[in-house]
N, C-alpha and C positions, 0 to 999 in steps of 0.2 A: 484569866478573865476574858481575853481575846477569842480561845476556844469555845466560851460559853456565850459571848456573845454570835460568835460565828456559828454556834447551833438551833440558836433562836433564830436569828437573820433565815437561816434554810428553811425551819419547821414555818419561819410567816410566809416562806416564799411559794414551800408545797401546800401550805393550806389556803393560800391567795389562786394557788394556779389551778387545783382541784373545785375550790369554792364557782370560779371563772367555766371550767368545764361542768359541774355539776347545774349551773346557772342557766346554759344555752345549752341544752340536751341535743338538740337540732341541729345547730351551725358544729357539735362536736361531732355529731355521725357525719353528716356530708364530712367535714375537713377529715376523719378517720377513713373514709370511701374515698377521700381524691388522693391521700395516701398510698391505699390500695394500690390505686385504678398507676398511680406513678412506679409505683414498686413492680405492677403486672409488667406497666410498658417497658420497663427495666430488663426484667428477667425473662420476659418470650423472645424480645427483639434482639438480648444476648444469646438467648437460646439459636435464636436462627440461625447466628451470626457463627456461633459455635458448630451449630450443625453442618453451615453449609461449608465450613475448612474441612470438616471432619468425614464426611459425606465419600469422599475418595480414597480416603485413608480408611475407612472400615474396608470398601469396596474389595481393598486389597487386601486387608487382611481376611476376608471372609475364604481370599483365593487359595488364602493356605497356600502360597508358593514363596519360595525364598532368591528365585533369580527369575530376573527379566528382560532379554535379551529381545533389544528390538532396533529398529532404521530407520532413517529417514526416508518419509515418505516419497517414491518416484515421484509425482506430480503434487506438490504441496494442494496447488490452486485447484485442483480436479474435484469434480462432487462426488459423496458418498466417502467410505472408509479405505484407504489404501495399505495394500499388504505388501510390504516392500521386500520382506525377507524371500528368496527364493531357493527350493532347493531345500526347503523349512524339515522335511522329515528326514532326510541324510544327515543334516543337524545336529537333529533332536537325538540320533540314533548316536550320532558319535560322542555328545556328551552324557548320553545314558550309559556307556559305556569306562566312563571314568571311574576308581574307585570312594570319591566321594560325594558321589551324585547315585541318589536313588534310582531318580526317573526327572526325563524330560518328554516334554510334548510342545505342542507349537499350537496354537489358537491362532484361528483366521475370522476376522468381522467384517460384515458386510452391509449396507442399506439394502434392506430387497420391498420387495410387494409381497400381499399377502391378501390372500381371502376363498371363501368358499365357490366364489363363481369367477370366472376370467376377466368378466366384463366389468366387476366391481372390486377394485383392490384396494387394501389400506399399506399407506408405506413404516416401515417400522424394524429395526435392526435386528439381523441375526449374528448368532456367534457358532465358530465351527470349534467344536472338541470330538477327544476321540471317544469319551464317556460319560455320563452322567454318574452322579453318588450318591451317598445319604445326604448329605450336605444340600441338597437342593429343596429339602422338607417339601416333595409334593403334596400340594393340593387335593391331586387324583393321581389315578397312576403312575406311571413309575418313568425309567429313564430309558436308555439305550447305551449301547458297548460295543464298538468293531470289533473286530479280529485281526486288527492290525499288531504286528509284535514289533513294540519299537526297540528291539534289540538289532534289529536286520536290518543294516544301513542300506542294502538296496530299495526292500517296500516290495512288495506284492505290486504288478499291475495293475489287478483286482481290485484293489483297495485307493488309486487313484485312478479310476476309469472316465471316460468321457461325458459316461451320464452315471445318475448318483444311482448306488445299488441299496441302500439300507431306506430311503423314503420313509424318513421316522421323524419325529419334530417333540420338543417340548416345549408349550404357548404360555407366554407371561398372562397371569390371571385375567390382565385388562384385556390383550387379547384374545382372549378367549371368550367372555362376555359380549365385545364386541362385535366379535365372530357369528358369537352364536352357538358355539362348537363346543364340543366336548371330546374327552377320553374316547377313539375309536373312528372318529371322523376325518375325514381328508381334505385341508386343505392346499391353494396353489401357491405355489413360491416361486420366485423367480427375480433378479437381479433388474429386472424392468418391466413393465405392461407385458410387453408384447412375448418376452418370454415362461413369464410364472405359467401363462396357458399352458406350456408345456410339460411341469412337473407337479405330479401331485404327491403328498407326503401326509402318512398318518400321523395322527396325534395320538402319541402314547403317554402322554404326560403335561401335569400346568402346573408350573414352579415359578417364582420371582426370583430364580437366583442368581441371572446374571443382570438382572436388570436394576437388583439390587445396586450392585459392581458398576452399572453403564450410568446413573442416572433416570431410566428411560425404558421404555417396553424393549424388551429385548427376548428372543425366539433363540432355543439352542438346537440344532441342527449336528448330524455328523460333521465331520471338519470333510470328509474327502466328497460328499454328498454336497457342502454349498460349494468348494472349490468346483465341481463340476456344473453348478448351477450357473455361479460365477463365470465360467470360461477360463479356470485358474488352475488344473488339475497336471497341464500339462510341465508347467512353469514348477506348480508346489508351489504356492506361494504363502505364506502365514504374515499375520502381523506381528504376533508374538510369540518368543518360544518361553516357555517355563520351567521349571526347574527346581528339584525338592533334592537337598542336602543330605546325607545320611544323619543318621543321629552321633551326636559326638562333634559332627566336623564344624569346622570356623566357615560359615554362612559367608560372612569377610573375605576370607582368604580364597575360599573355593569363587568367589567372586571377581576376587583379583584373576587368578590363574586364566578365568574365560576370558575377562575380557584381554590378557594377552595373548590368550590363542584366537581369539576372534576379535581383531583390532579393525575391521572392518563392520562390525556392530557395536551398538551401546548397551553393554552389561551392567545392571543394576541390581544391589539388593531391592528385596521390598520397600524400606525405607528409604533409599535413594528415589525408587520410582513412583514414591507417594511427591519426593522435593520436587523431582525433574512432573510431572503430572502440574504440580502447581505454577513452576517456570513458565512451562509451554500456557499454563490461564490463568494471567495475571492478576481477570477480570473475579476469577472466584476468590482470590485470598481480599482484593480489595473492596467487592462484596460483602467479607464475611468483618473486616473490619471497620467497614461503615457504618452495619447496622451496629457491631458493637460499639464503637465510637455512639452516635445516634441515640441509642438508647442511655451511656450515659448521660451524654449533656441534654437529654431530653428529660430527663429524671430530673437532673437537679436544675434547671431553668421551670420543673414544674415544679418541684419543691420550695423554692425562691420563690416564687409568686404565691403560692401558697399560704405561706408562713407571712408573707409580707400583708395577706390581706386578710389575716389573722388579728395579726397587730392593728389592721387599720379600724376593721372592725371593733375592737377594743378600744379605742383612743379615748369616750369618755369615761370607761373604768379607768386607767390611766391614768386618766389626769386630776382623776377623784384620789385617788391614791397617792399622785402628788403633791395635790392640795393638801393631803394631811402630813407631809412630811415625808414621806419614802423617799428613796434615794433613786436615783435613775438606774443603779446595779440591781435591789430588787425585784423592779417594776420587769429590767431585761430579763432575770432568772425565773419572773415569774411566767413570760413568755417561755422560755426556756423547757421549765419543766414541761409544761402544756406541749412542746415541743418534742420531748421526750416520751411522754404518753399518749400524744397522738400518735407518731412514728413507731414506736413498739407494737401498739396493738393494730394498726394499719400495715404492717412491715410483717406480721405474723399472720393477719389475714391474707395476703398477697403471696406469703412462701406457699401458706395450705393451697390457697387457688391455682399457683405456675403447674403443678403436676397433671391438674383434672383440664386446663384449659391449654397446657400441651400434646396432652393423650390424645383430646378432641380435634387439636390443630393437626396432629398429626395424620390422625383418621381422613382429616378434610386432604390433608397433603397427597397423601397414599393414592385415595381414590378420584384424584383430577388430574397427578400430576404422573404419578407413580413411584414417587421417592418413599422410603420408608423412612421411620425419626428422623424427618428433619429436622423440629427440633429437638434440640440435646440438651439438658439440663443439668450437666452438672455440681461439686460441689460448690465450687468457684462462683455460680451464675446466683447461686442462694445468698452466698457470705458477699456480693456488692449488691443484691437486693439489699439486702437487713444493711448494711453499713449503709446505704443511701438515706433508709427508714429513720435510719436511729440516731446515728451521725452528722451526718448532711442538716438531717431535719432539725436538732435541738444544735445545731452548732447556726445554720439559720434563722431558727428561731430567736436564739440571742443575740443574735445581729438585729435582727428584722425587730425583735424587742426594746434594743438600744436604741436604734434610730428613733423609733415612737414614741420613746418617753424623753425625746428632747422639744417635742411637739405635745406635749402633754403638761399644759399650762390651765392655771384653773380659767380663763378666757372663755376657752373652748364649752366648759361648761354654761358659759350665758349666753349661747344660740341654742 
């Protein structure tokens, strides 16, 4: 008897809450749109939040390297990028030379100038390698390859000389645009004003592929060509050395082993160098969970207000519904449902939109900022949308439904 009164009690409650939404067709679409508009701000502003952790950790995995061997910086306080390791291609030669190391190189970064005329330069980072790959999905043209053989722990002269011999460049698309330039064109580079006049360097290629990795516009250059630009050629200086494992070996172990033969540098896996990257900027992890922090309680303080002005809306249904006898449990379920079905189809329109108004955010990102997916959306960012929409909102709703039907006295009805 119990169950079948417990069935009827439901079917008046969905056919009171349906009746209610079917009633205000209007106030049902707006509350269904601030739904949305709550579930959006939920799931882009997690998106960011998400991207922007993740943002360096793709970087590195895109490096495809599995060691990273770097120092502290000689001058912390000093401007631009410091290459502390020196001696960097002796190194790289002697650990190329280990049975479980494929190959090592050493990468040098630098701030330089850049532009088509002396007199008007943009500032904007370069990176020194020893070759470009497919990996770098040019735009136009292609990359460039020394002849440097890093098996030779000497080094060719030749290949750290005092002025750069290969005068080759790959330009991040923005710079290039900016530029003006294209595939075949020369522009000047140089570590300051007053020296970029002095080296001009073609453009054989426009890739985003390490600017992807920096953040930021970033220019790739031979490594012995910026060192020479830099004034660094004679030192060998790198910021980083790199490092690819053979296949089979413990990534770990071979990890281990360097950093006790090189106890005067910091050897890291890639995933070490993704933690220590986060260490050294505290400011990005606690960015990234602020906005997500942010977007939750900014969801459910709009859903709370929402749903509370739902009910208030209602109050002389309510209290008409009192008047005849319903019970205050009702009157909250019948908020409830409405809470339920606003949130559902509200929490479904807001999943379908995160994809098209992150695609677009990102396109906006890409081309002001230079980051590529910044936002990220994965499945995680969908499943506390919907549980905000659906959850949050009918759990809410019968709060917000409770409180108003202790206020839902026939009274109300004789103003």
């Amino acid at each position: 008897m119990s169950l079948r009164r417990a069935a009827v009690r439901a079917r008046a409650v969905v056919g009171l809450a349906s009746a209610q939404l079917r009633r205000t067709p209007g106030r049902t679409a707006l509350t269904i749109m601030a739904v949305t508009l709550a579930v959006l701000s939920v799931t882009l502003l997690a998106s960011l939040g998400v991207g922007v952790v993740e943002t360096g950790e793709d970087g590195l995995e895109n490096a495809n390297r599995d060691i990273w061997i770097s120092s502290d910086p000689i001058d912390p306080s000093a401007s631009g990028t410091a290459n502390p390791i020196v001696g960097s291609h002796g190194v790289s030669a002697d650990i190329t030379e280990r049975d479980d190391v494929s190959s090592a190189s050493p990468i040098a970064m630098h701030d330089v100038y850049i532009g088509t005329d002396g007199d008007d330069l943009e500032r904007t980072s370069a990176v020194g390698v020893h070759e470009t790959h497919d990996d770098f999905d040019f735009e136009s043209g292609g990359g460039f390859e020394t002849e440097l053989n890093a098996s030779e722990g000497d080094h060719l002269e030749s290949e750290r000389a005092a002025e750069p011999t290969h005068e080759e460049i790959v330009l991040d698309p923005n710079t290039a645009e900016t530029l003006d330039v294209s595939v075949g064109d020369t522009v000047y580079l140089g570590t300051s004003r007053e020296t970029a006049r002095d080296h001009e360097f073609t453009v054989v290629g426009i890739a985003a592929y390490y600017s992807q990795y920096l953040g930021s516009d970033a220019e790739a250059v031979p490594l012995t060509d910026l060192q020479a630009v830099a004034g660094t050629a004679g030192t060998d200086r790198a910021t980083f050395i790199t490092a690819s494992v053979e296949d089979g070996a413990d990534r770990d172990a071979v990890g281990d082993d360097l950093d006790d033969e090189y106890a005067a540098y910091d050897v890291r896996t890639s995933d070490e160098q993704v933690s220590a990257m986060f260490e050294e900027q505290p400011l990005v992890l606690a960015s990234g969970a602020t906005l997500v922090g942010l977007a939750l309680v900014g969801g459910v303080v709009l859903t709370v207000n929402l749903f509370a002005l739902v009910a208030y809306q209602q109050r002389d249904e309510l209290a008409a519904l009192r008047a005849i006898g319903l019970s205050r449990w009702v009157l909250a379920g019948t908020i409830g449902v409405q809470g339920l079905v606003i949130g559902l189809v509200g929490g479904i329109v807001g999943l379908a939109a995160t994809p098209i108004l992150a695609m677009a955010l990102n396109y906006l990102a890409a081309s002001v900022i230079g980051f590529e997916a910044l936002l990220q959306t994965p499945l995680e960012v969908y499943g506390v949308g919907l549980v905000l929409a659906i959850v949050v909102g009918t759990v809410v709703a019968v709060v917000t439904g409770w409180r108003a039907s202790r206020y839902a006295r026939i009274e109300h009805l004789e103003g």
